[in-house]
C-alpha positions as CSV (number, residue, x, y, z in Angstrom):
1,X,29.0,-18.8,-53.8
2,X,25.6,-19.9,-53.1
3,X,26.9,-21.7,-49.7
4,X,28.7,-18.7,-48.6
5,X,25.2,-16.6,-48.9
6,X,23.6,-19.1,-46.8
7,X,26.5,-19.2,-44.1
8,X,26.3,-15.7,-43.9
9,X,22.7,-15.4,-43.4
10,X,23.0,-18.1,-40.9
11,X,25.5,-15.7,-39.1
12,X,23.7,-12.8,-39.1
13,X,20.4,-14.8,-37.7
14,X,22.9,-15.8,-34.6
15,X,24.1,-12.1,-34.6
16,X,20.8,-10.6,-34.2
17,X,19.3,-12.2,-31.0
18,X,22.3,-12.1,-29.1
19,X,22.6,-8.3,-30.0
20,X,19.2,-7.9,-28.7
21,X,19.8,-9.6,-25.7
22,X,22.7,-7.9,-25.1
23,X,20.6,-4.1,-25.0
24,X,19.5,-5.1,-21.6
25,X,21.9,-5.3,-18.7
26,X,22.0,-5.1,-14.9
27,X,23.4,-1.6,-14.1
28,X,24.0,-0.4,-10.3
29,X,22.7,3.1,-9.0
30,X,23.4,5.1,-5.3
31,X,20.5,7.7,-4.4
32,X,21.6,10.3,-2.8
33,X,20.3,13.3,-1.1
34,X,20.9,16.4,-3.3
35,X,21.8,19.1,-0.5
36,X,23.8,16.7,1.8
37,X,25.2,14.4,-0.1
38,X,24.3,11.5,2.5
39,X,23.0,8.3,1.4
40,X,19.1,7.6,1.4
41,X,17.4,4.4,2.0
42,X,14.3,2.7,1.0
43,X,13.7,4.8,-2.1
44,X,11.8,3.4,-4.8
45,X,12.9,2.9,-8.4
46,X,11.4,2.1,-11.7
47,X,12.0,1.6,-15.2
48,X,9.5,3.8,-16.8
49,X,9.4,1.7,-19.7
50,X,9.6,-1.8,-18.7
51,X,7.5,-1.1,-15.3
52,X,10.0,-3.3,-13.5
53,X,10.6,-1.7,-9.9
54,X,12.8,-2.5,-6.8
55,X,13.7,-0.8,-3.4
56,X,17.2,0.5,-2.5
57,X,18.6,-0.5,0.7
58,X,19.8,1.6,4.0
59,X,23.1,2.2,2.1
60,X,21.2,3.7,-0.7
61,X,22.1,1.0,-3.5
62,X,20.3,-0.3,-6.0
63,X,20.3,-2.7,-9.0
64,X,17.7,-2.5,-11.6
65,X,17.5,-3.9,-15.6
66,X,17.7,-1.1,-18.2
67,X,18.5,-0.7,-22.0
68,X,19.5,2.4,-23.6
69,X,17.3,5.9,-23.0
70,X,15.7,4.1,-20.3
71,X,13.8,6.6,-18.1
72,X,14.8,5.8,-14.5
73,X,11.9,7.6,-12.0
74,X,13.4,7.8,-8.0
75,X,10.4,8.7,-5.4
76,X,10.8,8.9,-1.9
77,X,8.9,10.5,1.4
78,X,10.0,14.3,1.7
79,X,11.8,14.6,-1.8
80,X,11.0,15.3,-5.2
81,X,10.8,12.8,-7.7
82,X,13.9,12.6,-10.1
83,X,13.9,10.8,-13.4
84,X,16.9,10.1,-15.2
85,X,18.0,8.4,-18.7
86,X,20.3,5.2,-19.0
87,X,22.8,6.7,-21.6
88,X,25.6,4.0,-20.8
89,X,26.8,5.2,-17.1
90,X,28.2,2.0,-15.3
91,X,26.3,3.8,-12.4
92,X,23.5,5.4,-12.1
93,X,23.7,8.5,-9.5
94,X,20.2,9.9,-8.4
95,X,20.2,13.0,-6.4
96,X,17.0,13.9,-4.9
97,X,16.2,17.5,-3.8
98,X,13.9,17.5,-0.4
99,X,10.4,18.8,-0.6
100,X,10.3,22.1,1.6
101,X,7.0,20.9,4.2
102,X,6.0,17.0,3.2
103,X,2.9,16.7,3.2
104,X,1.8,12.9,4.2
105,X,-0.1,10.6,1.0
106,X,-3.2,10.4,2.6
107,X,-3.5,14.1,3.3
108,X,-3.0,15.1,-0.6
109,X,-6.4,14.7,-1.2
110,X,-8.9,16.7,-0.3
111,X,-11.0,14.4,2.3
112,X,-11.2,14.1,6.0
113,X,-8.8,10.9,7.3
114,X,-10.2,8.4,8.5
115,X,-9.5,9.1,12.4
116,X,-11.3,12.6,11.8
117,X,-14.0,10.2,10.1
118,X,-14.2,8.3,13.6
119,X,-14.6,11.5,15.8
120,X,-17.4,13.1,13.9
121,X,-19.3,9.6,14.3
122,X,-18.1,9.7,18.3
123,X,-19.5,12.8,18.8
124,X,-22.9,12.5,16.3
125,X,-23.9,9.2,18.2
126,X,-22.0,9.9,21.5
127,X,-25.3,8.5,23.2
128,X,-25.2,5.1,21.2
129,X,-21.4,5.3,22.5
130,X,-22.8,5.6,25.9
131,X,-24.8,2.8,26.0
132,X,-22.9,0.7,24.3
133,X,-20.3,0.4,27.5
134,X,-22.2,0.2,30.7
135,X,-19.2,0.6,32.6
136,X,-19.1,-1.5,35.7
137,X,-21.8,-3.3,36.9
138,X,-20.9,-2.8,40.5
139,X,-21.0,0.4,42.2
140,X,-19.9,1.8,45.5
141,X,-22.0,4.6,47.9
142,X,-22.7,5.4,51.0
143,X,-24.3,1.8,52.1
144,X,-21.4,0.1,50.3
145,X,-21.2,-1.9,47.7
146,X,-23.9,-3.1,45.1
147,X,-25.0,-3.7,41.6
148,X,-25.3,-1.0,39.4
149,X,-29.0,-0.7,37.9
150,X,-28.2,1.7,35.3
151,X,-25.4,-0.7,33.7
152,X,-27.5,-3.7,33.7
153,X,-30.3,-2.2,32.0
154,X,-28.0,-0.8,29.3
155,X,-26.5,-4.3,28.9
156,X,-29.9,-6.1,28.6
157,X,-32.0,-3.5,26.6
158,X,-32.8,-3.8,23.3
159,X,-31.3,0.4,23.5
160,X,-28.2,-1.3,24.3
161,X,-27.7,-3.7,22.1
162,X,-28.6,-1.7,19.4
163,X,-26.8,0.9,20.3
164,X,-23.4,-1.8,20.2
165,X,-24.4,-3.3,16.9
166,X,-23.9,0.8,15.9
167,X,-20.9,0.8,17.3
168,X,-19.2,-2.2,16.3
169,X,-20.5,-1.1,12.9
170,X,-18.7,2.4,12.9
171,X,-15.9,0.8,13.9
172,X,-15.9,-1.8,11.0
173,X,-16.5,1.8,8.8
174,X,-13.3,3.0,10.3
175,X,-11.1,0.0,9.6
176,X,-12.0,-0.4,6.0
177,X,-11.3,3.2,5.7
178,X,-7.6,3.3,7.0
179,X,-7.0,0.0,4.5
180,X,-8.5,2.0,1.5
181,X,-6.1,5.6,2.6
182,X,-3.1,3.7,3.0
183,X,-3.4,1.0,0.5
184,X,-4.8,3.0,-3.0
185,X,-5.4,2.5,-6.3
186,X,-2.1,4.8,-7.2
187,X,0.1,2.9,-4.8
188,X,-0.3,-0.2,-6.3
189,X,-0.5,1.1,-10.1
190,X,2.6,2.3,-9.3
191,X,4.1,-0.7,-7.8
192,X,2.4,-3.6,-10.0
193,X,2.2,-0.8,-13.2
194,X,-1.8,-2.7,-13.3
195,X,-4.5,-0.5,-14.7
196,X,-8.0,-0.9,-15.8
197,X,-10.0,-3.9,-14.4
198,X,-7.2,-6.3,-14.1
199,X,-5.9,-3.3,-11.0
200,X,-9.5,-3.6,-9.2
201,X,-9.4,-7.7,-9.3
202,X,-5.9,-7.6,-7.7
203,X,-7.0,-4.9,-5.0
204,X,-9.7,-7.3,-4.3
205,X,-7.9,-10.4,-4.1
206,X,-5.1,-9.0,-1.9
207,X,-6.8,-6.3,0.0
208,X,-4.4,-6.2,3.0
209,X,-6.1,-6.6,6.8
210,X,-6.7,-3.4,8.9
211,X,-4.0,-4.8,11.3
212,X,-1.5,-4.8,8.9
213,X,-1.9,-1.6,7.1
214,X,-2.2,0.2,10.8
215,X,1.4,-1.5,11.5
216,X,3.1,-1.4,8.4
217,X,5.5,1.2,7.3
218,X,5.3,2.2,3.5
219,X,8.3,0.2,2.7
220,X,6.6,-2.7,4.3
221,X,3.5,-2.2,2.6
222,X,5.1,-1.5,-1.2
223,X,6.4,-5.2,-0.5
224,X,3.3,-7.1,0.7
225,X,2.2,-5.6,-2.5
226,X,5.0,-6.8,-5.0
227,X,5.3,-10.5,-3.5
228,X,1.3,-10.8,-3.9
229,X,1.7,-9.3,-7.3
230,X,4.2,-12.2,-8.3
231,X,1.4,-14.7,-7.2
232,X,-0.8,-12.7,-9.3
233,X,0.6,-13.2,-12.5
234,X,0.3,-16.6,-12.2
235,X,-3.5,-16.7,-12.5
236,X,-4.3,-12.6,-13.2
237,X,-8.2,-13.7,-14.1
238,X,-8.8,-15.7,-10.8
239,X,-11.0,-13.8,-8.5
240,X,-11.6,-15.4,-4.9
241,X,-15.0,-15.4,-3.1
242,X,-16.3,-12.0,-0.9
243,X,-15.6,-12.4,2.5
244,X,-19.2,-13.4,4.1
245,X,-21.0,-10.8,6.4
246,X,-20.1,-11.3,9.7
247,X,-23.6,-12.8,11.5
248,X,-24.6,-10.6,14.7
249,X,-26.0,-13.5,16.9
250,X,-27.4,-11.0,19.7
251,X,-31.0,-11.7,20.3
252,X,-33.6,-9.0,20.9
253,X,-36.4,-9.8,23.7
């Protein structure tokens, strides 16, 4: 009797796991636009619970790990977010309703873009701007053609060159500030599911370049973000060095 007890117990430990295990599966899903019934690509798609995430493709299908009352959260440019719950459907179906005007990310909050940014500072130090770009040193009038005073001055003079150490520093002001619009502190929560501290050291480690962000569509940018976020993981306290100033190596006279 006593051996029976203990083969049973030995059973049930076997039983347990492999019920567990078998709570999670790999379910299929097809987003699809509520009015039209037409396919939509490059939605994104998380498990509100387990934070795990993935992109559908131009078909509109998706695969994505749940367990039972799952919440299932479906965003995507122009429609309203949908959230549904894994009840046991061998597919998941998300129709999304479209918003009536879309209003772009970076225009949601209630700040100047950064190209508005970059015309106020045009027009504030339009002199600087001026002086900055001599234009061609040669000119052409009535005697022919000669060496224009005005353009050499501005290229030699202290005026000038600080005028294009202004410049090239607005311009530096208006790069950073299209990386920090398009690549925020909600877009990659919502990607990585980071928070707190361990978000800002990622941000900082994987800031993206201002020629990439000014290229990149959203879809392209969600994925920079998740394939740096696997390399992440690995070592979530390293923290690499700040980038160094650059060195302005013009000399005044």
């Amino acid at each position: 009797m006593e051996t029976l007890k203990y083969i049973f117990l030995f059973c049930l430990f076997l039983y347990v796991p492999i019920f567990a295990i078998a709570q999670t599966k790999t379910v299929q899903g097809i987003v699809l636009d509520k009015g039209t019934n037409q396919r939509i690509g490059k939605g994104f798609i998380k498990n509100d619970r387990t934070k795990e995430n993935t992109f559908n493709n131009a078909r509109g299908e998706f695969e994505i790990r749940v367990s039972l009352d799952d919440l299932i959260i479906t965003s995507k440019e122009g429609y309203l977010t949908d959230t549904i719950k894994y009840t046991g459907q061998q597919v998941l179906m998300v129709y999304l309703d479209r918003t009536s005007i879309y209003i772009p990310e970076v225009r949601v909050v209630a700040r100047r873009s950064p190209d508005e940014v970059l015309q106020q500072r045009r027009e504030e130090f339009n002199k600087a701007y001026k002086l900055a770009d001599p234009g061609s040193i040669f000119s052409v009038g009535p005697t022919g053609a000669g060496l224009s005073i005005g353009s050499i001055y501005n290229m030699l003079s202290r005026e000038g060159k600080n005028a294009r150490r202004l410049t090239r520093f607005i311009q530096r002001e208006y790069e950073e500030d299209v990386i920090d619009a398009k690549f925020t502190r909600d877009l990659v929560s919502n990607v990585t599911g980071l928070a707190g501290e361990r978000l800002t050291i990622f941000m900082s480690n994987y800031r993206p370049t201002y020629y990439f962000v000014s290229m990149a569509t959203p879809y392209e940018l969600a994925t920079y973000i998740r394939s740096k976020y696997e390399i992440f993981k690995l070592n979530p306290n390293l923290r690499f060095l700040p980038r160094l100033p650059e060195i302005d190596l013009e000399v005044n006279n």
